[in-house]
KOLLOSE-529562 format. One record per residue (C-alpha): residue number from 1; residue in one letter; y, z, x. Coordinates in Angstrom, 3 decimals, always signed. Each point is the difference from the previous one (the first is absolute). Example, Ala and Ser with C-alpha at 12.3 -4.5 7.8 and 13.67 -1.06 7.14 Angstrom:
% KOLLOSE-529562
1  A  -4.500  +7.800  +12.300
2  S  +3.440  -0.660  +1.370
This chain:
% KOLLOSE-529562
1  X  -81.606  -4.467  +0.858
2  X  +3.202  +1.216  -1.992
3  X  +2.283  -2.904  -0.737
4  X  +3.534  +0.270  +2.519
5  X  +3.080  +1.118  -2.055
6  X  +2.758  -2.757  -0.003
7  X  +3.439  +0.827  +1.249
8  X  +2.047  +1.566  +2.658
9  X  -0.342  +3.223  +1.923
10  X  +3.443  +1.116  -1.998
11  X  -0.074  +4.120  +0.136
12  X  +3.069  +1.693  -1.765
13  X  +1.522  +0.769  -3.379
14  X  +1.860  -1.998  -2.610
15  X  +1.765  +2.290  -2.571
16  X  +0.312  -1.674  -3.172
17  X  +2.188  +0.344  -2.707
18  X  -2.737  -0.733  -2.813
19  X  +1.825  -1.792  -2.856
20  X  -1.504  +0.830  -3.527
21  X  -2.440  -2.387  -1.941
22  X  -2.072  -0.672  +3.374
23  X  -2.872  +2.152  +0.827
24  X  -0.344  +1.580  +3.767
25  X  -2.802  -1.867  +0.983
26  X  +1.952  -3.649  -0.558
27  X  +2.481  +1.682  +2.174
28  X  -2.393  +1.056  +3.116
29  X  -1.424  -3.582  -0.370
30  X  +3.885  -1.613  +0.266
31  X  +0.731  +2.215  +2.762
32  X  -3.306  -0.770  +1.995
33  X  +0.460  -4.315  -0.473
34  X  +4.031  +0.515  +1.134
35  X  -1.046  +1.368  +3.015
36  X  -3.121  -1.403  +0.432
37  X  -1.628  +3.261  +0.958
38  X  -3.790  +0.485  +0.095
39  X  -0.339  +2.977  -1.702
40  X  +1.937  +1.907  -2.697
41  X  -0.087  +2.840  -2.671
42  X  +2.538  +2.146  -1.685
43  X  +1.192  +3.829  -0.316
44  X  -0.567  +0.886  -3.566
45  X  -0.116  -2.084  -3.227
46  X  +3.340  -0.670  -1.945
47  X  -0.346  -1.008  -3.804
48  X  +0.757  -3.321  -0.979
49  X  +2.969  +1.324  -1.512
50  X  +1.207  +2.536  +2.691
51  X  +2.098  -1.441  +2.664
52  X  +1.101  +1.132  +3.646
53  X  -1.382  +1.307  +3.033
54  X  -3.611  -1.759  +0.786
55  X  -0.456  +0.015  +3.495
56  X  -2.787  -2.301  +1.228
57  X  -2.238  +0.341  +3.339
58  X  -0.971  -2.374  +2.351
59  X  -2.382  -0.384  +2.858
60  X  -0.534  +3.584  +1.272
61  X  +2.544  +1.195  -2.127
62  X  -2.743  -0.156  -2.869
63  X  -1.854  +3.066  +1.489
64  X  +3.013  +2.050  -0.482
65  X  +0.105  -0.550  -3.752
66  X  -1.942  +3.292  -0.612
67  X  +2.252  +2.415  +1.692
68  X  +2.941  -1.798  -1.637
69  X  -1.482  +0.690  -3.080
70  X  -0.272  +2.949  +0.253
71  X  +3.286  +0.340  +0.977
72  X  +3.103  +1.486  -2.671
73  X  +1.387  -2.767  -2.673
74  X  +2.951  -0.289  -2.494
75  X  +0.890  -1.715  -3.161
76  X  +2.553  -0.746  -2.319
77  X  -1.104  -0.535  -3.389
78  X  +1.429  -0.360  -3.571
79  X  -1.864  +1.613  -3.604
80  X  +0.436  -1.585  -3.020
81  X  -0.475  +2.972  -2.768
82  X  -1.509  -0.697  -3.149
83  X  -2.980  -2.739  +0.513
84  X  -3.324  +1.501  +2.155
85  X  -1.640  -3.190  +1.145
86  X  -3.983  -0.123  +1.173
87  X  +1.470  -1.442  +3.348
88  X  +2.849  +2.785  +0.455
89  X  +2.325  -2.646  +0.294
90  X  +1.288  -2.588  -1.826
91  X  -2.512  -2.845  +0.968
92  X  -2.392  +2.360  -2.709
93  X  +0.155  -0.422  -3.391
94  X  +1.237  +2.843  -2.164
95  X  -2.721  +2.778  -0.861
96  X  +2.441  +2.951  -1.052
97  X  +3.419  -0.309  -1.585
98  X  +2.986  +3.429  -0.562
99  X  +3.360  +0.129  -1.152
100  X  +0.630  +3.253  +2.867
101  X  +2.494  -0.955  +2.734
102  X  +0.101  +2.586  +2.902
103  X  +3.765  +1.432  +1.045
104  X  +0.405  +0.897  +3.402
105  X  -0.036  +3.875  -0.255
106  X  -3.247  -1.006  -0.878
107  X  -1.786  -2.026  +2.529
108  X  +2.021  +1.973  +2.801
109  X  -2.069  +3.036  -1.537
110  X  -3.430  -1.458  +0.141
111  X  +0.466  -1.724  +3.304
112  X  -0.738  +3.286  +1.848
113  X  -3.696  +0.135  -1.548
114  X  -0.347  -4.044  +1.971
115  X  +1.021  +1.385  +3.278
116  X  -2.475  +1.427  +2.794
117  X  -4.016  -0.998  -0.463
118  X  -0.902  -0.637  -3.437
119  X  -2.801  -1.124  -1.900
120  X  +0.794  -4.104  -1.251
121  X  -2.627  -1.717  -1.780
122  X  +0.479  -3.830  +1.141
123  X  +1.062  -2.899  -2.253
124  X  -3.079  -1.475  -2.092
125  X  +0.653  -3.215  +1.282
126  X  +0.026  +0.777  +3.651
127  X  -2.312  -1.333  +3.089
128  X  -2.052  +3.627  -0.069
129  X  -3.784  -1.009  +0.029
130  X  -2.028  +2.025  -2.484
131  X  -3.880  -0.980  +0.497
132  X  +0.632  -2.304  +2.181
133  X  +2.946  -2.256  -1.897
134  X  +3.258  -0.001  +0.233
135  X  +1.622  +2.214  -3.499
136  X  +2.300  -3.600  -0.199
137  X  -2.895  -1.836  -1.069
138  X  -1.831  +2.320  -1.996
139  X  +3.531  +0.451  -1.953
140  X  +0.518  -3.671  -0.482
141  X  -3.625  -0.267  -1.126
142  X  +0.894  +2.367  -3.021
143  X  -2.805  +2.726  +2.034
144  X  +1.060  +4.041  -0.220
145  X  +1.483  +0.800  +2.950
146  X  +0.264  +3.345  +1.041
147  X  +1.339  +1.674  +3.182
148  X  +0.606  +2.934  +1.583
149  X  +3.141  +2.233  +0.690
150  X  +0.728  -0.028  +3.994
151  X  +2.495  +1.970  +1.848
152  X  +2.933  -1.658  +1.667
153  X  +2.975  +0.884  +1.651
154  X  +3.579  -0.726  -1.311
155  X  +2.476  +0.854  +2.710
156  X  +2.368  -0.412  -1.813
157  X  +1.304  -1.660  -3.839
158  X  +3.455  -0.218  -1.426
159  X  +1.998  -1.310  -3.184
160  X  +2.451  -2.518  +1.507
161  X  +1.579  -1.301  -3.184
162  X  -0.353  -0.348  -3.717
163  X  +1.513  -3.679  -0.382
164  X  -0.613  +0.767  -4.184
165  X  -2.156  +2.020  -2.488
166  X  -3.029  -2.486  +0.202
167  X  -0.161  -0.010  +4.141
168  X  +0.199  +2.668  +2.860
169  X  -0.377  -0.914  +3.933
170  X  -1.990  +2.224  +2.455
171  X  +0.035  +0.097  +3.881
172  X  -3.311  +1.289  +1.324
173  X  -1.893  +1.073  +3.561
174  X  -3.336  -0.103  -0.134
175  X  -3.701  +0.273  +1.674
176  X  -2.531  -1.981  -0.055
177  X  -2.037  -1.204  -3.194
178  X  +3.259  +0.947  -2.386
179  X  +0.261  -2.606  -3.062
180  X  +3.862  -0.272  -1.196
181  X  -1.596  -1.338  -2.890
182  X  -2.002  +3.206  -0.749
183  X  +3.202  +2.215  +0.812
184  X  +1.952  -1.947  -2.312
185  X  -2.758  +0.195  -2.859
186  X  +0.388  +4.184  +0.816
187  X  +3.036  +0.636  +0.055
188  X  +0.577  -1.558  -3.398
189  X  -3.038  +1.877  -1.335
190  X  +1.769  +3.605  +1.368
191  X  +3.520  -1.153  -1.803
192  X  -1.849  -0.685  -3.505
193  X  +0.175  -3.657  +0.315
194  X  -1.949  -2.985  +1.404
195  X  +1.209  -2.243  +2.217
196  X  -1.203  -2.587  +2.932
197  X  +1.467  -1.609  +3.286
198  X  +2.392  -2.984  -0.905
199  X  +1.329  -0.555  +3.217
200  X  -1.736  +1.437  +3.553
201  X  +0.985  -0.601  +3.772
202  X  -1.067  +1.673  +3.229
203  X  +2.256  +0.612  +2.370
204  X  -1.595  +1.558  +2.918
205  X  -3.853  -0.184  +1.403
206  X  +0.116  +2.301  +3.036
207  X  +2.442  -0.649  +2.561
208  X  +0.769  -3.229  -1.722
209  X  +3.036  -0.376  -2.209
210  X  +1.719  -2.442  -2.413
211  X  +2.524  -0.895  +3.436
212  X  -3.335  -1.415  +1.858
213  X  -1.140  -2.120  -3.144
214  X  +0.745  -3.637  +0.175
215  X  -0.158  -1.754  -2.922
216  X  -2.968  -2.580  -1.152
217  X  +2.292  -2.687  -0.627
218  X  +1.767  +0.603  +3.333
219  X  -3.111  -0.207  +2.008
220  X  -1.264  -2.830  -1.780
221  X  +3.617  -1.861  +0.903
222  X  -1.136  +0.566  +3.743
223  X  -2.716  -1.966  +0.176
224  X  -2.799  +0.498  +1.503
225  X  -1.846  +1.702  +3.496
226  X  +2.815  +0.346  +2.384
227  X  +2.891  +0.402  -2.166
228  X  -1.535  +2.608  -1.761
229  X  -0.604  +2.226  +3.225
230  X  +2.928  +1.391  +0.398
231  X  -0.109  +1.865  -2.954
232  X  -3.549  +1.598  +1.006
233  X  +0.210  +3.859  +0.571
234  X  -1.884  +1.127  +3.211
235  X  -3.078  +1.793  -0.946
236  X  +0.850  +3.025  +1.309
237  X  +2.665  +0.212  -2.973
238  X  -2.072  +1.129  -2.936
239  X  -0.728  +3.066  +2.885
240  X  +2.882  +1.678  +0.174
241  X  -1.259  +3.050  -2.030
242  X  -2.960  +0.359  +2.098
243  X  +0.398  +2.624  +3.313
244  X  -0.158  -2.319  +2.814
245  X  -1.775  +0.532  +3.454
246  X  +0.409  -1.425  +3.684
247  X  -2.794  -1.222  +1.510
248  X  -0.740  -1.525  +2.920
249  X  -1.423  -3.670  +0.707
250  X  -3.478  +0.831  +0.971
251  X  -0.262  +2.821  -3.312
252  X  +1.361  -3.001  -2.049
253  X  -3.314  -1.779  +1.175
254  X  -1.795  +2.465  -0.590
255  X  +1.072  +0.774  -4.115
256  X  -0.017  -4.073  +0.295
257  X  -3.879  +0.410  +0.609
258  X  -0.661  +2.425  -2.753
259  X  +0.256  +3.030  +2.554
260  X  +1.510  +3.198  -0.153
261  X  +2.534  +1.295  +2.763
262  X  +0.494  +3.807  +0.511
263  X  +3.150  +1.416  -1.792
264  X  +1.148  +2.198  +2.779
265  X  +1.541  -2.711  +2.348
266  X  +1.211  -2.213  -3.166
267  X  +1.834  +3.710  -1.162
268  X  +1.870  +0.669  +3.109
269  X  +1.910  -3.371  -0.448
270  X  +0.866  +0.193  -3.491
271  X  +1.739  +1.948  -2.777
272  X  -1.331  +3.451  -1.019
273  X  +0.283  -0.899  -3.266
274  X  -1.901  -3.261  +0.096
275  X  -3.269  +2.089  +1.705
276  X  -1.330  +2.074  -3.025
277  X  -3.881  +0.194  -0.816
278  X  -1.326  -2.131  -2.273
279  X  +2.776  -2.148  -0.296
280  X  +0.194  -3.862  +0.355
281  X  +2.159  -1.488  +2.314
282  X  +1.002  -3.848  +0.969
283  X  -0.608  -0.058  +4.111
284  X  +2.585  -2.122  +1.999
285  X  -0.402  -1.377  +3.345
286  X  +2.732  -2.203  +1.370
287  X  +2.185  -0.099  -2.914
288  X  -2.688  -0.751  -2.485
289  X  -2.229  +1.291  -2.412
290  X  -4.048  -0.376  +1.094
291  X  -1.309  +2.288  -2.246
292  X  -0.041  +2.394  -2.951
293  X  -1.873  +3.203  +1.298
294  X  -1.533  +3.256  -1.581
295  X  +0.888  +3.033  +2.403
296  X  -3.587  +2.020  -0.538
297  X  -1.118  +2.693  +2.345
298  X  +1.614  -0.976  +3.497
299  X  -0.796  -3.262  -0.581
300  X  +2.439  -2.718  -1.709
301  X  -2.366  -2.408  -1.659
302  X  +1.486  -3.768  -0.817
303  X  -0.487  -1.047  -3.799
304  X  +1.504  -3.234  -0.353
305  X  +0.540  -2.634  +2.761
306  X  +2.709  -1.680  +0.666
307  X  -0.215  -3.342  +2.808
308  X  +3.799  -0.872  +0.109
């Protein structure tokens, strides 16, 4: 017999502002003994280094964490020109030196060939497996890594400022699986130059934003269990990009029980737009979210559970 999980029955978000120098994992385990929730997990890895938006699941929120990954991301991040390091950023140590320094006529010309889906190869040191192990530890073993090109999508990427010759800042939206560090690394490649990620902070995952991050210290300063639930985002937060559909009490059973319900009725009560075919939707009944749901065929099928 399984041994119980310790904890509370605590199902929300906490948005963190991730300071640098602490890794995302020691964050999702200081979120989960403040609150003394059961369960916990986090919305995509930030670097040591990077700082900002890390929002952390608990309870049912955790089988959400998917679709919010999936979900649209941005970044601020700063290149240092003229060192390539085997990290990308400046934790590395220096494998490629130039003397070239980008001007701005310059990197506001390349930029367009880093916009739509391109083909990024990620950073060596990266938590990509490659047969079976994680590139990381194959990279800090000395081992040849080598890994594929991958399309992403880059919404959208801009030069915000040039603070002097050695530095420039970008602002970027992204999809998922983008590496900062790999965009820096290109981007100086394209301008003549090498260069690597000296300073890196996200400041959007989803529908969450730098004004919904708290602070690790300021959490901490709260204490712990109830102090810290007020600043627990209802589950149904990290949904807000998914089409949402009415249903009624005894459908929510059913989806509840693993069951499909047929789409017509659940149709006729919601938005147009939120009924398209092979979509996935997050059914509500009473105000709150029960399910996430595959519309297939007439039927809407329930993928993820959620006992709120």
């Amino acid at each position: 017999m399984g041994r119980k999980r310790g904890g509370r029955p605590v199902h929300g978000w906490v948005v963190v502002d991730k300071p640098g120098g602490v890794t995302s994992v020691a964050v999702v385990a200081a979120v989960r003994r403040l609150t003394g929730a059961a369960k916990a997990g986090h919305a995509g890895t930030l670097d040591p280094l990077a700082t900002g938006v890390l929002p952390v699941a608990l309870g049912e929120a955790t089988k959400t964490i998917p679709y919010l990954a999936e979900g649209r991301k941005a970044y601020r991040f700063t290149v240092c020109w003229g060192e390539a390091r085997d990290t990308d950023d400046a934790e590395g140590r220096v494998i490629a030196e130039s003397d070239v320094r980008p001007d701005a006529a310059a990197l506001e010309h390349c930029l367009a060939a880093f916009t739509g889906t391109i083909e990024q190869v990620p950073p060596t040191f990266s938590a990509i497996k490659v047969n079976g192990q994680r590139a990381y530890a194959l990279a800090r073993a000395d081992l040849p890594v080598v890994l594929q090109a991958r399309p992403i999508m880059i919404e959208r990427i801009a030069l915000v400022a040039m603070p002097d010759r050695d530095h420039a800042e970008f602002a970027v939206v992204c999809g998922k699986g983008a590496y900062m560090r790999s965009l820096a690394r290109d981007i100086a490649e394209a301008v003549g130059t090498v260069g690597h990620v000296s300073l890196l902070r996200r400041t959007a995952v989803g529908p969450f934003c730098e004004d919904d991050a708290i602070s690790l210290d300021k959490l901490q300063a709260l204490g712990h269990s109830e102090a810290t639930l007020p600043v627990v985002l209802p589950v149904a937060a990290a949904l807000a990009d998914i089409p949402a559909v009415t249903v009624t009490v005894v459908e929510a059973r059913r989806l509840q029980r693993g069951q499909a319900i047929a789409v017509l009725p659940v149709a006729q009560r919601s938005p147009q737009s939120a009924v398209s075919r092979d979509s996935v939707v997050c059914a509500i009944a009473e105000d709150k979210p029960v399910a996430l749901a595959h519309i297939k065929g007439g039927e809407i099928r329930p993928l993820r559970v959620l006992n709120l």
